[in-house]
C-alpha positions in Angstrom: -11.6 -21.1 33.4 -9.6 -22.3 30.6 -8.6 -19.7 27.7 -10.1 -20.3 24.6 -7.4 -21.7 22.3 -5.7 -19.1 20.2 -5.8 -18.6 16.3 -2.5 -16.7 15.2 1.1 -17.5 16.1 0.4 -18.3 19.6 4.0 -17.2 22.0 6.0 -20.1 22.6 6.2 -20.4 26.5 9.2 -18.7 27.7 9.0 -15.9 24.8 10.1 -12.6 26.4 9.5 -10.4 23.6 6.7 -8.3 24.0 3.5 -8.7 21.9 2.0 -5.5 22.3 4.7 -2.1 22.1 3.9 1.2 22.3 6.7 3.4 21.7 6.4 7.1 22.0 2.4 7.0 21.3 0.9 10.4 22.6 -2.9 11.3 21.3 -4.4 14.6 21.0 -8.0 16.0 20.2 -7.7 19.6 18.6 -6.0 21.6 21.2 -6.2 18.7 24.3 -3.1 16.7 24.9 -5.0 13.8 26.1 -2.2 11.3 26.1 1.9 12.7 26.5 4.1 10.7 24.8 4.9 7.6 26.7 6.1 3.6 26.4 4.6 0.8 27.4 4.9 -2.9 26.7 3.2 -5.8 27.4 4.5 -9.6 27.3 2.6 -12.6 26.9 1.5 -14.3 30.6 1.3 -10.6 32.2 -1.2 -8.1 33.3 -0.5 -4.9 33.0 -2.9 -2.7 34.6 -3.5 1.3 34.0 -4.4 3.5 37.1 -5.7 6.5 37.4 -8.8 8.8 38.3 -11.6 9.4 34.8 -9.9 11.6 32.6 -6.2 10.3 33.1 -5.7 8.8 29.8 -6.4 5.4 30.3 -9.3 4.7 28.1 -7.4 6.8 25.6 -4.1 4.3 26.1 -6.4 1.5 25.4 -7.7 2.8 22.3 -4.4 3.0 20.9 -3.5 -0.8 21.9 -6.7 -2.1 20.4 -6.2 -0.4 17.4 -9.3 1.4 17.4 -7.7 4.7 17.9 -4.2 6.0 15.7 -1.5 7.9 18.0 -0.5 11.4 17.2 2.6 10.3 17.7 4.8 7.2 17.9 3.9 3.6 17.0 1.9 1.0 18.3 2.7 -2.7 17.2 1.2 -5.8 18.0 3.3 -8.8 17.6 5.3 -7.0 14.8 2.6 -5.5 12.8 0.9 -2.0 13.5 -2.1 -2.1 15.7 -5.1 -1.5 13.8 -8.8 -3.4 14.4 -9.4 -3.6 10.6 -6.1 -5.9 10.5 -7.9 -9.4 10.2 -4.7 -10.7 12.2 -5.1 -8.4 15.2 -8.9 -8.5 15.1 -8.4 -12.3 15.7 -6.0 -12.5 18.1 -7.1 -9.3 20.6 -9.9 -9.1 22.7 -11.3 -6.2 24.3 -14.4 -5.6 26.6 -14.7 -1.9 26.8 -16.1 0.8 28.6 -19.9 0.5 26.5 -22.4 -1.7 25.7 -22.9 -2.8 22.1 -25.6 -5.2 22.2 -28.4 -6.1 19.3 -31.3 -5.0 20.7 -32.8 -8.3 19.4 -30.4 -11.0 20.1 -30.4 -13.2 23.4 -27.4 -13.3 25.7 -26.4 -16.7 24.0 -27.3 -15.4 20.2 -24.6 -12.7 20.5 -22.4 -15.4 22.1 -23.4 -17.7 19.5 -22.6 -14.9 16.9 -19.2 -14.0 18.1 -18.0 -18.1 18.2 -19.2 -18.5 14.5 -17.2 -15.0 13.3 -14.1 -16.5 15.0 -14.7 -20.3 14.0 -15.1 -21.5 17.4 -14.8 -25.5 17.8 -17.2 -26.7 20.5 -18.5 -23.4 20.3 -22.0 -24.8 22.5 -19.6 -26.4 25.3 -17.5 -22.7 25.1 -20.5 -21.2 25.7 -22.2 -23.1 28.5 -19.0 -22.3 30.7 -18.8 -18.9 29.8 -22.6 -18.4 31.0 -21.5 -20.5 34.4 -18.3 -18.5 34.7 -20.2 -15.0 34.6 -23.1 -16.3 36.3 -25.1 -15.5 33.1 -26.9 -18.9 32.6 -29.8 -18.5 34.2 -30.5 -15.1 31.8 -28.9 -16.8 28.5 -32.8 -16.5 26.9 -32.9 -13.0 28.1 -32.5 -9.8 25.6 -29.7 -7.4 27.0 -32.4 -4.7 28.1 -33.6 -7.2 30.7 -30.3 -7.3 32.2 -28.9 -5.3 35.2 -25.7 -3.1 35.2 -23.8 -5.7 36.5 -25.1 -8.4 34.4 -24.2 -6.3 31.2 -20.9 -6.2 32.1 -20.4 -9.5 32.6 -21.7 -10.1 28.9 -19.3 -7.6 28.5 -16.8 -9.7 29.7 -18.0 -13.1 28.5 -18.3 -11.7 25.0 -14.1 -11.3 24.8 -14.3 -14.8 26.7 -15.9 -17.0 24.3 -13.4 -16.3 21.2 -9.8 -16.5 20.8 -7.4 -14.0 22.1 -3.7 -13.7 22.5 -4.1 -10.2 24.0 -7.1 -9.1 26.3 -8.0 -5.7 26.6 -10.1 -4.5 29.7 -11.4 -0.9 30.7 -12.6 -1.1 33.9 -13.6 -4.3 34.5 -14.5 -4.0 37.8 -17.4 -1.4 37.6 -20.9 -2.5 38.5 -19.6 -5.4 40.0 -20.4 -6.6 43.8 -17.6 -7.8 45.9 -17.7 -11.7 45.1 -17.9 -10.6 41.6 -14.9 -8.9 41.4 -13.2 -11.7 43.8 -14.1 -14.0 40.6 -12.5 -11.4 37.7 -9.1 -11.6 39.8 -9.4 -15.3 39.5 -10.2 -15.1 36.0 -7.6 -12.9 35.1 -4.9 -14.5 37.4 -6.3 -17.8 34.9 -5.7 -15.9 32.1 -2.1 -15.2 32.5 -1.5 -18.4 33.6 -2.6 -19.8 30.3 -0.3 -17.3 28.5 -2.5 -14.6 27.6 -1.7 -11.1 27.3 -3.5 -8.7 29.6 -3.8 -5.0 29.5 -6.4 -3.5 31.9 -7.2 -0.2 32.9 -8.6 0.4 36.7 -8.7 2.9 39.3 -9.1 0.4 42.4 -5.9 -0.7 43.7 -7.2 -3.6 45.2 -7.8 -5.3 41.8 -4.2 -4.3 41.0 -2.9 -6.1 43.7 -4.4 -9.0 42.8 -3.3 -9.3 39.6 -1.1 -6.6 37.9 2.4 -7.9 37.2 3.0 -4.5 35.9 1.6 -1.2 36.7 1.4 2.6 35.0 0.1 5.1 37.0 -1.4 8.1 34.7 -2.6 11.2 35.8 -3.9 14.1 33.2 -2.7 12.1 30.5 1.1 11.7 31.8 2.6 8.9 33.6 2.9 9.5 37.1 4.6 6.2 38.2 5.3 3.5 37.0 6.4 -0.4 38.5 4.8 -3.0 40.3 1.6 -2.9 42.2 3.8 -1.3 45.2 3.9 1.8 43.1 1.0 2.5 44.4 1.8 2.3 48.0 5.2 4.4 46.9 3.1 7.2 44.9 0.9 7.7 48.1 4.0 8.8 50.3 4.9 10.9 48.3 1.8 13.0 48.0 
């Protein structure tokens, strides 16, 4: 699937600078340390993919690169600027599919599409659309409300939601959940797609064999600290170790 074209100052190709850098970010909750102070950055035309076990810090990471979360400590910058989802720069430029559904109870599959290519001044919004729908396997349920669908089909809307807009920088938590095998064959293709166009893509996962197939880069976080940290053989590494 081809990206969506891109509203801000789209990376040349060959940029090395990273868009999104965390430097030092740690988060806390009252008394819980659930993020230690750690780095992280992530070039345009890369995945980077979080791993760990439910409660490692990774949905907590990818607050803080959305910008819907503030760090306790340290500084989060995308392209430049301080990461925050009010920015009307960042909001148009990053994507995220999150861990929850946030659906009108009253809009079709293709009306919230429809909704989301209007905020973000979609051209040939209809024909963006349409192969989203095919891309997620979602057009045969685009007249449907999203308490008809199934698990698995609300994450694709999930997913085809941060599709059909712009984005310089997608942001995934757990993609892969509630997904059946060929369905998670087609996300690596996706996101393998998506870095070849030049997008940005930060993901957090706890199955190695998405990692594998398409993390360039790779943090490992337990308890809210990095473990490890390389390329998907980190994984492979960590395990001999333990």
């Amino acid at each position: 699937m081809t990206a969506a074209p891109t509203t801000g100052a789209a990376p040349a190709d060959g940029q090395t600078e990273p868009l999104l850098r965390l430097t030092g970010v740690s988060r806390r909750y009252g008394e819980r340390e659930a993020l230690h102070p750690l780095d992280l950055e992530v070039r345009p035309g890369t995945c980077t993919a979080l791993f760990g076990h439910n409660g490692s810090g990774k949905s907590t990471l990818l607050r803080l690169a959305c910008g819907r979360d503030r760090p306790t400590t340290g500084t989060a910058l995308f392209d430049g600027r301080p990461v925050d989802e009010d920015d009307p720069q960042v909001r148009a430029r990053v994507a995220v599919a999150g861990d929850t559904a946030g659906f009108y109870p009253d809009l079709t599959v293709r009306e919230h599409l429809e909704l989301i290519t209007v905020a973000h001044g979609v051209a040939d919004a209809d024909m963006w659309i349409d192969q989203v729908l095919a891309d997620r396997r979602l057009a045969g349920h685009a007249d449907q409300l999203p308490s008809a669908l199934s698990s698995g089909q609300t994450q694709a809307l999930q997913l085809a939601a941060a599709l059909v807009r712009p984005r310089d920088l997608l942001v995934l938590d757990e993609p892969e959940q509630r997904l059946d095998p060929a369905s998670r064959t087609r996300l690596g293709e996706l996101l393998r797609g998506e870095t070849r166009d030049g997008v940005a893509v930060l993901l957090a996962t706890h199955q190695a064999e998405l990692v594998h197939a398409v993390a360039d880069h790779v943090l490992v976080l337990e308890d809210g600290k990095v473990l490890a940290e390389g390329g998907p053989g980190v994984l492979e590494e960590l395990d001999g170790t333990r």
